[in-house]
DSSP file (Angstrom, degrees, kcal/mol; ACC not computed):
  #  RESIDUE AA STRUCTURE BP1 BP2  ACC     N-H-->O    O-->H-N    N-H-->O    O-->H-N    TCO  KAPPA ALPHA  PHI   PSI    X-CA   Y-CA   Z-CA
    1    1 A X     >        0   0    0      0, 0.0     4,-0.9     0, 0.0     0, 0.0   0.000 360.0 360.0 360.0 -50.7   -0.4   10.0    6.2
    2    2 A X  H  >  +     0   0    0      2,-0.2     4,-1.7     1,-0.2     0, 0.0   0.818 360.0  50.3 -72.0 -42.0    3.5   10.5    7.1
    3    3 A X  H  > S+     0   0    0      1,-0.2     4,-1.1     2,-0.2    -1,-0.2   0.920 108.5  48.1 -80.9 -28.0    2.3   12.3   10.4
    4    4 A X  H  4 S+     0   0    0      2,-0.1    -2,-0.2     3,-0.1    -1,-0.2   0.762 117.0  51.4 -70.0 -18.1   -0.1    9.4   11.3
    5    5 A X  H >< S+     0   0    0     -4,-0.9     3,-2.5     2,-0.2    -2,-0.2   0.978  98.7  59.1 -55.7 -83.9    3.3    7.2   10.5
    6    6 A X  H 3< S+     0   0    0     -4,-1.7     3,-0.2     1,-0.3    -3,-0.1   0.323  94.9  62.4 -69.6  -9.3    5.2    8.9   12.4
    7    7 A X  T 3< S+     0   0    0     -4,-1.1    -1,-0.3     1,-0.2     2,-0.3   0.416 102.6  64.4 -81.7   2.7    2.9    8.1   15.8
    8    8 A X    X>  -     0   0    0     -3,-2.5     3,-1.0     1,-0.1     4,-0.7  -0.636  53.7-177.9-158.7 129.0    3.7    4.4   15.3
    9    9 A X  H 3> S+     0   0    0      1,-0.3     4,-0.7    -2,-0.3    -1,-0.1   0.393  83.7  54.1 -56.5 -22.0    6.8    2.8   15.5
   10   10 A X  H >> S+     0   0    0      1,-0.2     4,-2.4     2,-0.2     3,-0.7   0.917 102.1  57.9 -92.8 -28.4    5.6   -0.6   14.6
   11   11 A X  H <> S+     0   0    0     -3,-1.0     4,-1.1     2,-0.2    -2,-0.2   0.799 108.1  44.5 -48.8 -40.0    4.1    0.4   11.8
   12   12 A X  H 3X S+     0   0    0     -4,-0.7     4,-2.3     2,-0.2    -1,-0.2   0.606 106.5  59.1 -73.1 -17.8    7.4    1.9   10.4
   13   13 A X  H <X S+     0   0    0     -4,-0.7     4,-1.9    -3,-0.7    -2,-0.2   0.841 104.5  53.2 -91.2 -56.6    9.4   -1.2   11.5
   14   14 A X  H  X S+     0   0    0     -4,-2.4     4,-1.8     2,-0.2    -2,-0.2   0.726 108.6  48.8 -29.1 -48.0    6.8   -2.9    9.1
   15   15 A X  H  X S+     0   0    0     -4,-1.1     4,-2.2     2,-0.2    46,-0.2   0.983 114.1  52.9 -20.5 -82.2    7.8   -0.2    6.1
   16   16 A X  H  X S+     0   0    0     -4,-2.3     4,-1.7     1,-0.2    -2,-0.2   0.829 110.2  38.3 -28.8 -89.2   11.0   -1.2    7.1
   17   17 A X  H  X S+     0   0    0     -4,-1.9     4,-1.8     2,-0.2     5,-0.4   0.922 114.1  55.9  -9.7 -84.5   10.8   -5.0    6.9
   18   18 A X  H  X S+     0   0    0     -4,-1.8     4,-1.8     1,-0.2     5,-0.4   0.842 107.7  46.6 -19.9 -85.0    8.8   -4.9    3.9
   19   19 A X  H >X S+     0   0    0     -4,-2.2     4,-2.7     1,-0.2     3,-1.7   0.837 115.5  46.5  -7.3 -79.9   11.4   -2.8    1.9
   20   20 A X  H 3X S+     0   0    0     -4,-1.7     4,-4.2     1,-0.2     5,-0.3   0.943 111.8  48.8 -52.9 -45.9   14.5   -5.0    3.0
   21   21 A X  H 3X S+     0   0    0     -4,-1.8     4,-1.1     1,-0.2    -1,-0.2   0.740 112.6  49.6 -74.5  12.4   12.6   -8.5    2.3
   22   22 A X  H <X S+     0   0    0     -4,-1.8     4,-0.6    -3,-1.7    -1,-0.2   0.837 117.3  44.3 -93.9 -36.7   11.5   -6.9   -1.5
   23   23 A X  H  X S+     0   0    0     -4,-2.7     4,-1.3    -5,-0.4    -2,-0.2   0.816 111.3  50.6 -81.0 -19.9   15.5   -5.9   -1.8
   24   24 A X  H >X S+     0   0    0     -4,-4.2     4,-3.0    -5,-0.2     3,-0.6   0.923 116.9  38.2 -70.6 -72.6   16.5   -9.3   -0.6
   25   25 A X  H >< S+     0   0    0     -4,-1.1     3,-6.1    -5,-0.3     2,-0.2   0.260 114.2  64.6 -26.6-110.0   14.0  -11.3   -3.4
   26   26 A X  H 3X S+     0   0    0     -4,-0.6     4,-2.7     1,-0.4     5,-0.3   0.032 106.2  33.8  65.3 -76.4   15.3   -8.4   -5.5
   27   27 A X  H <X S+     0   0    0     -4,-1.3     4,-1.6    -3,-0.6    -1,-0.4   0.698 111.8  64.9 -79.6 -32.2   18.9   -9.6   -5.4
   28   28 A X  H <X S+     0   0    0     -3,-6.1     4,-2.1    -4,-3.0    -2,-0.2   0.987 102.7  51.4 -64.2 -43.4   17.8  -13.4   -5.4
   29   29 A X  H  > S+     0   0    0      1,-0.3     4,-1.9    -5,-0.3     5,-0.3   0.889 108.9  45.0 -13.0 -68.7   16.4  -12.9   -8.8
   30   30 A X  H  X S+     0   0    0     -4,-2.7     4,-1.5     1,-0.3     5,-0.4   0.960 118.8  46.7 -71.2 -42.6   19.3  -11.4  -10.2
   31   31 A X  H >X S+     0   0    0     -4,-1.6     4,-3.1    -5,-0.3     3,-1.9   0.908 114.3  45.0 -48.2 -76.5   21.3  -14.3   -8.4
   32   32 A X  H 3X S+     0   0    0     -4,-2.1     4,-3.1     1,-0.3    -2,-0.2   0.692 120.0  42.2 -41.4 -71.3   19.0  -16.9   -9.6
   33   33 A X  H 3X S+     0   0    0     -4,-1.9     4,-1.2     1,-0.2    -1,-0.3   0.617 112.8  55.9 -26.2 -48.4   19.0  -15.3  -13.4
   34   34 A X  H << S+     0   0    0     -3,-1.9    -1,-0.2    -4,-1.5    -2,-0.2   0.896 115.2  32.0 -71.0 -58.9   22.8  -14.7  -13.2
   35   35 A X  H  < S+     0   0    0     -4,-3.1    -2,-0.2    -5,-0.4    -3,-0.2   0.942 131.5  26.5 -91.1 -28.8   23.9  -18.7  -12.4
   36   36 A X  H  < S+     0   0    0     -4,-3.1     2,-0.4    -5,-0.3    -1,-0.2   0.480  91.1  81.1-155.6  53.5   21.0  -20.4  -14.5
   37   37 A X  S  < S-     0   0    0     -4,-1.2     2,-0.0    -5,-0.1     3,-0.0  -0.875  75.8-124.3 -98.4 123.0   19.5  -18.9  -17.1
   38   38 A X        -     0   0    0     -2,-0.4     2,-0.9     1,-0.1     5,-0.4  -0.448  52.0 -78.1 -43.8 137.8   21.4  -19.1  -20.4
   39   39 A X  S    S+     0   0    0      4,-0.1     2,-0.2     3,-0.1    -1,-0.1  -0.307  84.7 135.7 -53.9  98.8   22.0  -15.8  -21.8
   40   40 A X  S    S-     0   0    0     -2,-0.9     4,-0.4    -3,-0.0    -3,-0.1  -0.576  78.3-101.1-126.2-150.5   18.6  -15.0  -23.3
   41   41 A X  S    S+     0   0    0      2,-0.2     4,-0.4    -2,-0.2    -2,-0.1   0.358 126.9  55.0 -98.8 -14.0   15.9  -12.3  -23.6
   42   42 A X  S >> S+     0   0    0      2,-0.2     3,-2.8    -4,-0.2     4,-1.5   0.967 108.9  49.5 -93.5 -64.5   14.1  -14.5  -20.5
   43   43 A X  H 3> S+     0   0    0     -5,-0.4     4,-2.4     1,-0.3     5,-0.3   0.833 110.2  47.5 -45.6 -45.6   17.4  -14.0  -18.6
   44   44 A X  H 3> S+     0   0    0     -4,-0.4     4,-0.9     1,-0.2    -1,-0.3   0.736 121.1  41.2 -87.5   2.7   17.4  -10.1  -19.2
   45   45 A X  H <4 S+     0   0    0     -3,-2.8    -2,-0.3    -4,-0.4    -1,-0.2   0.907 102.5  58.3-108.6 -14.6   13.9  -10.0  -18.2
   46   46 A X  H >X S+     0   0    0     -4,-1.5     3,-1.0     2,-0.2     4,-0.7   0.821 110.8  50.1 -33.7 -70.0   14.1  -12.2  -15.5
   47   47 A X  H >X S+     0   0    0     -4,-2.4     4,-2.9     1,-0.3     3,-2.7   0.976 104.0  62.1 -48.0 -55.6   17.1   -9.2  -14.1
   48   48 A X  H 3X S+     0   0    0     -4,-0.9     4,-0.5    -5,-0.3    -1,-0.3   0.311 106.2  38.7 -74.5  10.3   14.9   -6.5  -14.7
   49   49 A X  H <4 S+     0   0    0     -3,-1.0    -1,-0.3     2,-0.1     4,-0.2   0.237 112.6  56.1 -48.3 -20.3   12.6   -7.6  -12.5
   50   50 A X  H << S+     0   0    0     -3,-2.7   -24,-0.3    -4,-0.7    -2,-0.2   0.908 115.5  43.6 -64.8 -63.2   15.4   -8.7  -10.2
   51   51 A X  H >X S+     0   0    0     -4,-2.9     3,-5.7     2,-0.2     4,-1.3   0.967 110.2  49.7 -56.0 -85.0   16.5   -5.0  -10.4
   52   52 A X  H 3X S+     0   0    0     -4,-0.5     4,-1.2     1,-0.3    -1,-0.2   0.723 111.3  51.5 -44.1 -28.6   13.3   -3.2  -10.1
   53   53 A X  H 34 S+     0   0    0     -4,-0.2    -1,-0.3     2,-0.1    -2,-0.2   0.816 112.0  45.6 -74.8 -13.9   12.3   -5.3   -6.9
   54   54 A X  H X> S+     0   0    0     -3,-5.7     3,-3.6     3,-0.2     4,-2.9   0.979 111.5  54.6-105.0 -60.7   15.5   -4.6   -5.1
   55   55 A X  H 3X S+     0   0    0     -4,-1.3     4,-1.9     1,-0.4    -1,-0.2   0.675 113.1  34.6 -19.5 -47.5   15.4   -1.1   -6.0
   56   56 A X  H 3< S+     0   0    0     -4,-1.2    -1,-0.4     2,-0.2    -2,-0.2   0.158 120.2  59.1-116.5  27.3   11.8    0.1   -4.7
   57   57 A X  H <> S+     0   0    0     -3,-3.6     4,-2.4   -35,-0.2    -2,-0.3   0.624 109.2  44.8 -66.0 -56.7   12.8   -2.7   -1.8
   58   58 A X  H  X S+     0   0    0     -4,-2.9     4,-3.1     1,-0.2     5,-0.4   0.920 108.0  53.0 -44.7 -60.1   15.6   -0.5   -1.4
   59   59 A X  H  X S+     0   0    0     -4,-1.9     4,-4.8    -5,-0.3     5,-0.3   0.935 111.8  46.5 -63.6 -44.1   13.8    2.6   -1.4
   60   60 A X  H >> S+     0   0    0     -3,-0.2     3,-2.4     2,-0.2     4,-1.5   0.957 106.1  53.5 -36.7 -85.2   11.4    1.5    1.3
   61   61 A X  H 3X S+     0   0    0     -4,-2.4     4,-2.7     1,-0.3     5,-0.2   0.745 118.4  37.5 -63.4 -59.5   13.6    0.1    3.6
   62   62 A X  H 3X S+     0   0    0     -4,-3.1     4,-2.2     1,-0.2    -1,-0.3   0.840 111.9  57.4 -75.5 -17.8   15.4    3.5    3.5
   63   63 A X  H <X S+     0   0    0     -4,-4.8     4,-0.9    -3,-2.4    -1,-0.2   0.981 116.3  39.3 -40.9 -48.9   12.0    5.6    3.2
   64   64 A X  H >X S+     0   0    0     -4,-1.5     4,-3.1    -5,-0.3     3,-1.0   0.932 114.5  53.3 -70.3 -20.9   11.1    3.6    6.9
   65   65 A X  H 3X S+     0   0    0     -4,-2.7     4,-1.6    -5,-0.4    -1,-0.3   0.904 109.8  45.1 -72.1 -33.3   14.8    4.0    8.2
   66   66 A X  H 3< S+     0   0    0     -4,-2.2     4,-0.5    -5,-0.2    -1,-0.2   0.396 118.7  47.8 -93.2   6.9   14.7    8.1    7.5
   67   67 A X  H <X S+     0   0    0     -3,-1.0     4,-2.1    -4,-0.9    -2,-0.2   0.732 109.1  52.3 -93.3 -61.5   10.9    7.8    9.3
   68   68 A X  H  X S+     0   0    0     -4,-3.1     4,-1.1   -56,-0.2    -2,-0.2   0.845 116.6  37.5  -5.5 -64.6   12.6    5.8   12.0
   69   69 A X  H >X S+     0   0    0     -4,-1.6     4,-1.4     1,-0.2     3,-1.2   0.986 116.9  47.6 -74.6 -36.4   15.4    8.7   12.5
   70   70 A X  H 3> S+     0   0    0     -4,-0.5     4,-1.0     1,-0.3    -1,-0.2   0.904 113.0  51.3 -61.1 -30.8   13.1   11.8   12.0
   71   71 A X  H 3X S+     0   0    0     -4,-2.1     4,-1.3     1,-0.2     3,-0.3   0.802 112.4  51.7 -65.4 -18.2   10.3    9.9   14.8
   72   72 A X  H << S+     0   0    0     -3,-1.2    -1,-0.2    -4,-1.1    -2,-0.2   0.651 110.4  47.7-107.4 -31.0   13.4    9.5   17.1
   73   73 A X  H  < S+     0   0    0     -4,-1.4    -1,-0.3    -3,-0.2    -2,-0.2   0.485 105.1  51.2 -91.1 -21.2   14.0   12.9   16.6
   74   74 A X  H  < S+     0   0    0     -4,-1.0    -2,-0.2    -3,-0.3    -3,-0.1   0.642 116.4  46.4-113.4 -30.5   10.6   14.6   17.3
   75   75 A X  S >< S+     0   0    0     -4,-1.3     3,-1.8     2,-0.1    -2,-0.2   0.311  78.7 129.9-105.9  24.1   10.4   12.5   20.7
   76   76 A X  T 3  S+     0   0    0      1,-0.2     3,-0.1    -5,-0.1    -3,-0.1  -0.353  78.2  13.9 -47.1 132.7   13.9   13.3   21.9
   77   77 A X  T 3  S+     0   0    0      1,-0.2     2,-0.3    -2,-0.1    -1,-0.2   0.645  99.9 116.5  57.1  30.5   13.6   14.5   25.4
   78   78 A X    <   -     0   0    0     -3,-1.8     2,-0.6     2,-0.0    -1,-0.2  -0.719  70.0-103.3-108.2 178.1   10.0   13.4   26.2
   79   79 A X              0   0    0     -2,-0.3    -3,-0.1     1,-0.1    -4,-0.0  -0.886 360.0 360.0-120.7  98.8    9.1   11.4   28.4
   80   80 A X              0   0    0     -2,-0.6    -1,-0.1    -5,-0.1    -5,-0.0   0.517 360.0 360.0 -72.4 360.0    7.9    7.5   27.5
């Protein structure tokens, strides 16, 4: 799978994407939760959801970025 990744670039730029706009939601949650939810048990679950989306956003986005460097790396000095 990783070696059929690594033959196209748009597809990993798609990873990529993906990843950031699940860390972006991620981080509205925990905004949203933060300024106007009353402290409750809805509010701490509300975060942990926040959390966990920006987290395996995060980890995509840096999966497609260390796919990104290594693909960049495997056609260094061929020829387009």
């Amino acid at each position: 799978m990783i070696k059929t990744l690594l033959n196209d670039t748009r597809k990993i730029l798609k990873l990529y994407g993906l990843g950031a706009i699940l860390f972006f939601i991620g981080v509205g949650f925990m905004q949203w939760a933060d300024g106007l939810l009353p402290p409750s048990l809805q509010q701490e679950l509300v975060m942990l959801l926040g959390l966990s989306l920006a987290v395996v956003g995060f980890s995509t986005a840096m999966l497609g970025q260390c796919l990104l460097i290594v693909q960049r790396f495997k056609n260094m000095g061929k020829k387009p």
